[in-house]
DOTOR-500421 format. One line per field, with one value per residue: residue in three letters; x, y, z of N, C-alpha, C, O, CB in turn; residue number from 1. Coordinates in nm, 3 decimals, always signed. Glycine has a CB too. Example, Ala and Ser with C-alpha at 12.3 -4.5 7.8 and 13.67 -1.06 7.14 Angstrom:
<mivos>
code = c(ala ser);
nc1 = c(+1.319 +1.285);
nc2 = c(-0.569 -0.225);
nc3 = c(+0.780 +0.708);
cac1 = c(+1.230 +1.367);
cac2 = c(-0.450 -0.106);
cac3 = c(+0.780 +0.714);
cc1 = c(+1.320 +1.290);
cc2 = c(-0.330 +0.003);
cc3 = c(+0.780 +0.787);
oc1 = c(+1.424 +1.341);
oc2 = c(-0.332 +0.114);
oc3 = c(+0.846 +0.804);
cbc1 = c(+1.131 +1.408);
cbc2 = c(-0.447 -0.060);
cbc3 = c(+0.905 +0.572);
pos = c(1 2);
</mivos>
This chain:
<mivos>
code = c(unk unk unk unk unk unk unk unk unk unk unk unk unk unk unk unk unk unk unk unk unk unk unk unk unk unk unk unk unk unk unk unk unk unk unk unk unk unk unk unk unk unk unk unk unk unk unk unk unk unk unk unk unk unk unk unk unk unk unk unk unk unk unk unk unk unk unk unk unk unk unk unk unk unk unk unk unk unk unk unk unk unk unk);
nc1 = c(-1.562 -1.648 -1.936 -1.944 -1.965 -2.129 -2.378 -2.662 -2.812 -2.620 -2.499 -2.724 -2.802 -2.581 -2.555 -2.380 -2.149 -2.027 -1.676 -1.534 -1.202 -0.901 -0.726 -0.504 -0.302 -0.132 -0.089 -0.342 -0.413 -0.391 -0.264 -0.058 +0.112 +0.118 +0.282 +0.489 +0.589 +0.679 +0.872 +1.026 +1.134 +1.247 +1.497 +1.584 +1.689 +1.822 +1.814 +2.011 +1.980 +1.769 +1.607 +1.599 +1.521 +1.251 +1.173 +1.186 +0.994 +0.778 +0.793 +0.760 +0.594 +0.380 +0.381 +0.216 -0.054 -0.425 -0.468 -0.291 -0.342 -0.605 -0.515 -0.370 -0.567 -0.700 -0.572 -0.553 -0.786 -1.008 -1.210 -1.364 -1.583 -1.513 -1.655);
nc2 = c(-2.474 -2.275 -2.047 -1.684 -1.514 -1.278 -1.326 -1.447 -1.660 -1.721 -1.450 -1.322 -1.467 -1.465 -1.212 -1.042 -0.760 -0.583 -0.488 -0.322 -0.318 -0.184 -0.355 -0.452 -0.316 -0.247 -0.055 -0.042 -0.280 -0.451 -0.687 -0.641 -0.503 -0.637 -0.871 -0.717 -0.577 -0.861 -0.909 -0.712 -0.716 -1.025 -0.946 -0.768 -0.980 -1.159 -1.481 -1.761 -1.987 -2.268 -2.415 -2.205 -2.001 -2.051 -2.039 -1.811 -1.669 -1.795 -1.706 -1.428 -1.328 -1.449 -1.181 -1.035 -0.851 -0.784 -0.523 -0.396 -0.516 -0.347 -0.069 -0.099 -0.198 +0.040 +0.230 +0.146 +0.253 +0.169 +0.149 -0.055 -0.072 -0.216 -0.377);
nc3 = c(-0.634 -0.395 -0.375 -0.375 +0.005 -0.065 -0.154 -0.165 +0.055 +0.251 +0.321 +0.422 +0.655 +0.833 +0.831 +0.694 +0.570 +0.263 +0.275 +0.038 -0.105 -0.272 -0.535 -0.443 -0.168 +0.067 +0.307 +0.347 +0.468 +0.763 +0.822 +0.723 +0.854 +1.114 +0.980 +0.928 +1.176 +1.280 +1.159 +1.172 +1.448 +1.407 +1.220 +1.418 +1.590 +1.514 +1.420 +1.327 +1.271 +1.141 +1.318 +1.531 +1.417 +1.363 +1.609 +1.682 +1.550 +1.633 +1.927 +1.878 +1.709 +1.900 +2.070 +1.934 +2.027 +2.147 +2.120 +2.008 +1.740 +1.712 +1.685 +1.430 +1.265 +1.290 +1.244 +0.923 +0.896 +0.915 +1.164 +1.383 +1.650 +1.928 +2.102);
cac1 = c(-1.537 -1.767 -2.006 -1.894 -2.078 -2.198 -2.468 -2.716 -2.855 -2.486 -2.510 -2.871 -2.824 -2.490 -2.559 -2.290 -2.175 -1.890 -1.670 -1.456 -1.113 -0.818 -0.708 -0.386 -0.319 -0.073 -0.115 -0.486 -0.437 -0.363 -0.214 +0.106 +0.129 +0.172 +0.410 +0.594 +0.621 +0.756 +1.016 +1.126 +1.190 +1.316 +1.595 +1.700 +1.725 +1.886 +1.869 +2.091 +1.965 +1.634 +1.510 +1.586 +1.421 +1.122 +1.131 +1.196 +0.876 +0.678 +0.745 +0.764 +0.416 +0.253 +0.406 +0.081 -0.164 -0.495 -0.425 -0.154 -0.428 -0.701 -0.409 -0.369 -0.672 -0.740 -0.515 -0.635 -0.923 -1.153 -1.234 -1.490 -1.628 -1.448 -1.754);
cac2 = c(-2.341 -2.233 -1.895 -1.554 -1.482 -1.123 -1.354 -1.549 -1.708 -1.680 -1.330 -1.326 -1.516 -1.424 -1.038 -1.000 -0.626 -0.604 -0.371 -0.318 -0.250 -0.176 -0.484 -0.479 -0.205 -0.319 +0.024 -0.080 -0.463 -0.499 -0.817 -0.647 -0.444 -0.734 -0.877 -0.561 -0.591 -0.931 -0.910 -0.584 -0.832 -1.102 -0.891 -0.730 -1.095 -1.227 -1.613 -1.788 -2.136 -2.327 -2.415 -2.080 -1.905 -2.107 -2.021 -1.657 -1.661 -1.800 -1.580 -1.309 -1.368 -1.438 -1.034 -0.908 -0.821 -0.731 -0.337 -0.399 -0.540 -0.271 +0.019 -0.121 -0.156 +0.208 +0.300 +0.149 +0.339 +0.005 +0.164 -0.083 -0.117 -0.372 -0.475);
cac3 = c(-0.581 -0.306 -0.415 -0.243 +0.065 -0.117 -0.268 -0.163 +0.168 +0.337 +0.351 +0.492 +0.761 +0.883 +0.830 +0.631 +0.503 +0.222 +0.224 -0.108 -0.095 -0.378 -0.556 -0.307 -0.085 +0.181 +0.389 +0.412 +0.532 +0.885 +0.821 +0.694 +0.952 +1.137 +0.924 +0.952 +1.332 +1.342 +1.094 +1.291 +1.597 +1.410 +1.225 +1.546 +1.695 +1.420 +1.444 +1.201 +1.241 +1.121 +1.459 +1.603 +1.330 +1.409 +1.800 +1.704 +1.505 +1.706 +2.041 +1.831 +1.676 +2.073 +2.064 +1.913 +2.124 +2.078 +2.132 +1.864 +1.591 +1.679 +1.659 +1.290 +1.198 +1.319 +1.126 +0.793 +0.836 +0.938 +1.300 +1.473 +1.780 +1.967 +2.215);
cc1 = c(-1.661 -1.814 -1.981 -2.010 -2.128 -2.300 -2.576 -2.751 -2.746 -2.511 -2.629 -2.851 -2.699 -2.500 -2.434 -2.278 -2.003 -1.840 -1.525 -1.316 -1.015 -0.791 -0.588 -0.366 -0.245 -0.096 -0.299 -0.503 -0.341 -0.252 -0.013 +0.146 +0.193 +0.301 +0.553 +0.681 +0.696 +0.865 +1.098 +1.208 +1.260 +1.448 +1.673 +1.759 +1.824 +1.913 +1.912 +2.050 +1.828 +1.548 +1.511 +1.543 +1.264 +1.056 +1.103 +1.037 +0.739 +0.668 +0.712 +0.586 +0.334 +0.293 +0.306 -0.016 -0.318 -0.510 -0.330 -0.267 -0.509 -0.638 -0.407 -0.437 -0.754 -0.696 -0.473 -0.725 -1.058 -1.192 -1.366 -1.493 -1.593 -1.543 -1.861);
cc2 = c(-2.293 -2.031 -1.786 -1.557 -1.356 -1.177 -1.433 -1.543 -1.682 -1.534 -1.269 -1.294 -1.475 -1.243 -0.964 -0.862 -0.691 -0.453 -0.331 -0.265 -0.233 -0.320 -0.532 -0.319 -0.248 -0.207 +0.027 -0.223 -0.482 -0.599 -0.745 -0.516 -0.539 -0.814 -0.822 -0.608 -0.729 -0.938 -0.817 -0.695 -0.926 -1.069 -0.812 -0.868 -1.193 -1.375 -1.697 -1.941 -2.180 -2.316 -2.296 -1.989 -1.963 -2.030 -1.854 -1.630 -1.623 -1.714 -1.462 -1.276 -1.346 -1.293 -0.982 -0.956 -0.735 -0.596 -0.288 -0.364 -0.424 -0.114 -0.033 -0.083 -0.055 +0.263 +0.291 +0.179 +0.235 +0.047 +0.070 -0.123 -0.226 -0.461 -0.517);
cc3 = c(-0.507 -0.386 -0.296 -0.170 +0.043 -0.133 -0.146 +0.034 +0.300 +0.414 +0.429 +0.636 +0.871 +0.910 +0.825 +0.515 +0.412 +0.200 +0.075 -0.123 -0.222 -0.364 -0.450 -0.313 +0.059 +0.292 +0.408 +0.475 +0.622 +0.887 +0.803 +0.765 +1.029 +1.124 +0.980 +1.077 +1.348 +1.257 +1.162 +1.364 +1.480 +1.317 +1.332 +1.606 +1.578 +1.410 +1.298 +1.162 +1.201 +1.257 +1.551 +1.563 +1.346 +1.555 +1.812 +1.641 +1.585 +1.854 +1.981 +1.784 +1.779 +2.120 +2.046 +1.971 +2.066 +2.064 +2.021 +1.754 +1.583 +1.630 +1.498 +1.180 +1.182 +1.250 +0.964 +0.750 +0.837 +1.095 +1.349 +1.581 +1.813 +2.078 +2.148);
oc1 = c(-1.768 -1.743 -1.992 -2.122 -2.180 -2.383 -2.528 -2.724 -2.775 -2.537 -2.614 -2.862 -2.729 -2.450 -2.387 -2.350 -1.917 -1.894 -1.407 -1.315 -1.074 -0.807 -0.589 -0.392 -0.316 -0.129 -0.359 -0.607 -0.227 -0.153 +0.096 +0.218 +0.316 +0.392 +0.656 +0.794 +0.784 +0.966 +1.213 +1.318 +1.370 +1.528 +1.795 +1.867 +1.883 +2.031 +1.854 +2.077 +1.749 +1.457 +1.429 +1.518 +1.169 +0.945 +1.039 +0.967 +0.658 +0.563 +0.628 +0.496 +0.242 +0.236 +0.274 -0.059 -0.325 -0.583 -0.307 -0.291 -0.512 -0.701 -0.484 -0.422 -0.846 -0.754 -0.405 -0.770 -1.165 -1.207 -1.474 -1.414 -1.623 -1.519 -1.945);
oc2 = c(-2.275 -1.939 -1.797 -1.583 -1.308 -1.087 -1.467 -1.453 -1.639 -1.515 -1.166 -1.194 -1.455 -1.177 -0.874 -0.845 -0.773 -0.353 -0.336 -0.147 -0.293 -0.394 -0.639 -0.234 -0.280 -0.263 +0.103 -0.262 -0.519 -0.581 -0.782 -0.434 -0.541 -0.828 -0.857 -0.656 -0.725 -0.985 -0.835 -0.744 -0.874 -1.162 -0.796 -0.866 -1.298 -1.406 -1.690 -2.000 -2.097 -2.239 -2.290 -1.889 -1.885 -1.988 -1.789 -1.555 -1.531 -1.665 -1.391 -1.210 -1.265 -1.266 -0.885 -1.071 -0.652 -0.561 -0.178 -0.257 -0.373 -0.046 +0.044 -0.013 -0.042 +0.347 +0.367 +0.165 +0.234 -0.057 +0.129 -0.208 -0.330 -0.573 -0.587);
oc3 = c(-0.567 -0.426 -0.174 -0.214 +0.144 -0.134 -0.038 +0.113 +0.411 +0.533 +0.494 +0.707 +0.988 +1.002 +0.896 +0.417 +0.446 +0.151 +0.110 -0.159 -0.311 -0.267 -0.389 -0.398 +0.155 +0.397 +0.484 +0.526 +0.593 +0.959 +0.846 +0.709 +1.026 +1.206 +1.036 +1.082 +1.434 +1.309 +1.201 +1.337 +1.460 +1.324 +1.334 +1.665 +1.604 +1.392 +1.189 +1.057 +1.246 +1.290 +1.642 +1.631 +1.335 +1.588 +1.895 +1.710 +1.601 +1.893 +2.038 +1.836 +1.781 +2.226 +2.116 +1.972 +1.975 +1.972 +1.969 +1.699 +1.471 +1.549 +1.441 +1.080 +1.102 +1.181 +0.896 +0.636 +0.776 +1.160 +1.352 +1.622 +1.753 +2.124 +2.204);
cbc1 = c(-1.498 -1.686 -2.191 -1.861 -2.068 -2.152 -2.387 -2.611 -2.884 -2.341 -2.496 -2.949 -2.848 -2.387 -2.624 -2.267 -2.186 -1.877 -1.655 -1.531 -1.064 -0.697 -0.679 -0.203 -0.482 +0.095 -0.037 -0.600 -0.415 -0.478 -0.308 +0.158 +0.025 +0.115 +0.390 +0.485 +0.474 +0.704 +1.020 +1.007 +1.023 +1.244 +1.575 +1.618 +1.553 +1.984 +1.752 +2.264 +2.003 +1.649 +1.551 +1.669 +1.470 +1.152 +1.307 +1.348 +0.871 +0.669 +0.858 +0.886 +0.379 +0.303 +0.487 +0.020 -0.084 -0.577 -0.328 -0.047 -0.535 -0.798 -0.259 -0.377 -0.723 -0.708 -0.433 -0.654 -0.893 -1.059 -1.256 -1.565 -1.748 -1.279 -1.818);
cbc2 = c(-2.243 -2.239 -1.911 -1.367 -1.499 -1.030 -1.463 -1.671 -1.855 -1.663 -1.281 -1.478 -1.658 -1.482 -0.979 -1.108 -0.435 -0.702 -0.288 -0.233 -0.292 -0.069 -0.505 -0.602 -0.168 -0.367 +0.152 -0.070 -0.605 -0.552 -0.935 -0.647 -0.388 -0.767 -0.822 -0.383 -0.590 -1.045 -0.873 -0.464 -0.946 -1.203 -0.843 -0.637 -1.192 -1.174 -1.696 -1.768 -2.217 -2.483 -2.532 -2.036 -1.908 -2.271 -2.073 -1.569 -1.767 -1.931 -1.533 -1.310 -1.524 -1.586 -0.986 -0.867 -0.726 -0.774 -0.292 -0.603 -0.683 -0.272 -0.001 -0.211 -0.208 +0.283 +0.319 +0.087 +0.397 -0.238 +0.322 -0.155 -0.119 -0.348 -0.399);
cbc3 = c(-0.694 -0.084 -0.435 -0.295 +0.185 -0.252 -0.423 -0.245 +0.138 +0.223 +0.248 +0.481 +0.732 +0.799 +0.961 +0.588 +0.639 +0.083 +0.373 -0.203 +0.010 -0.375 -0.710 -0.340 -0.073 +0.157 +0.341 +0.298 +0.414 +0.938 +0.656 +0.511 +0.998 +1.108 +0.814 +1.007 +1.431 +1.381 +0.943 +1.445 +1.728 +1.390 +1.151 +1.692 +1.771 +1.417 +1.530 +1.227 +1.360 +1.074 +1.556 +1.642 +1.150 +1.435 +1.940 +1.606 +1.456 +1.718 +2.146 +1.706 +1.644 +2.256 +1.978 +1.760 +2.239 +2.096 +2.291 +1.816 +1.581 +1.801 +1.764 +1.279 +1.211 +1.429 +1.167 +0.755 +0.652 +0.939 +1.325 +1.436 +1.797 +2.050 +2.352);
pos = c(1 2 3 4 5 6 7 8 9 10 11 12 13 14 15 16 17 18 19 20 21 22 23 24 25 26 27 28 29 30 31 32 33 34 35 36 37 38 39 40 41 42 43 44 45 46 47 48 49 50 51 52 53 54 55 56 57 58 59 60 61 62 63 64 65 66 67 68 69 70 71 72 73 74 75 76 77 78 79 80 81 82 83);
</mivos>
């Protein structure tokens, strides 16, 4: 099991900050935001088959944009500077 980067030399050198969040907290993690958004799309599109649930995925997925993710993450309260 590799040692958290909180500790040690990792954290040094990388200039790594942590920041601490609830043990789960889905309205703080971006990610299911995300989520969110492509299940939207792929229940409106409804594909009934394996390989078309695949295809729907994946366009659906190349959907988020980076204006999407920072909108998210703005609004979990993680605002940073994107330059």
């Amino acid at each position: 099991m590799q040692p958290p980067i909180t500790r040690g030399p990792a954290k040094i050198e990388f200039g790594a900050t942590v920041q601490y969040l609830p043990p789960y907290s889905p309205e703080l993690n971006p990610i299911e935001m995300a989520w969110a958004w492509v299940k939207r799309l792929l229940r409106k599109a409804a594909p009934r088959r394996a390989a078309r649930l695949k295809a729907a995925i994946d366009k659906y997925w190349g959907t988020i944009t980076p204006s999407l993710c920072q909108g998210w993450i703005r609004h979990c309260g993680d605002a940073t500077d994107s330059t």
